[in-house]
N, C-alpha and C positions, 0 to 999 in steps of 0.2 A: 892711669887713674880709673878706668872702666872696670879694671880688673879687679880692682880695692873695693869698688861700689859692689862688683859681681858677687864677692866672695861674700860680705858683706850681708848682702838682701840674700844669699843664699844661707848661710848661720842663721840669720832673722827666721827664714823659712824651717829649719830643722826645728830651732825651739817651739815655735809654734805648731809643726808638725807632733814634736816630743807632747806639748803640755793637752794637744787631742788625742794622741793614747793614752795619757794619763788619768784625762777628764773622763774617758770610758768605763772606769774603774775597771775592765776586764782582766787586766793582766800584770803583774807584779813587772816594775820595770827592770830590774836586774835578768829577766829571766828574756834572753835578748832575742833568742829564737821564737817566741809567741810572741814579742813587742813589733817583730819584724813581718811574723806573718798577720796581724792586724794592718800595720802600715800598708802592706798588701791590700787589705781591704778598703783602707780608707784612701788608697789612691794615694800615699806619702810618699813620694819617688824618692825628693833628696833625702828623707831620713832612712827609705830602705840602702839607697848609696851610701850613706855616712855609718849604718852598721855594718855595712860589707867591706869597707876601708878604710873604718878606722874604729875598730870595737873598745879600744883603751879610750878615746877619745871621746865616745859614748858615753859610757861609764863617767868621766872625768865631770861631763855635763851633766848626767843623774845625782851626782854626789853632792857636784860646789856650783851647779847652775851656769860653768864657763866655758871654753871650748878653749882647747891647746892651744 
């Protein structure tokens, strides 16, 4: 059950990670190699994790808003 919550509050954390690079206006979000070196900056750990492991998966959430 910890694990469901884990996974969970951690998706919660991407998207909200996603929608503050997006809110930066700096960088086109398809363009995954400058989305990731801002995430860098702003200190986004799980989302630079979540481009490094699962880059379709990204995408799937820039597209339709959901996660695989």
């Amino acid at each position: 059950m910890n694990k469901v919550k884990d996974e969970l509050a951690k998706r919660d954390r991407i998207r909200q990670q996603v929608l503050q690079i997006r809110n930066t206006g700096e960088v086109n979000m398809f363009d995954v190699e400058n989305v990731k070196r801002l995430a860098y900056y702003y200190n986004c750990h799980d989302l630079i994790d979540y481009l490094t492991t699962d880059r379709a998966g990204y995408i799937n959430l820039i597209l339709t808003g959901k996660f695989n």
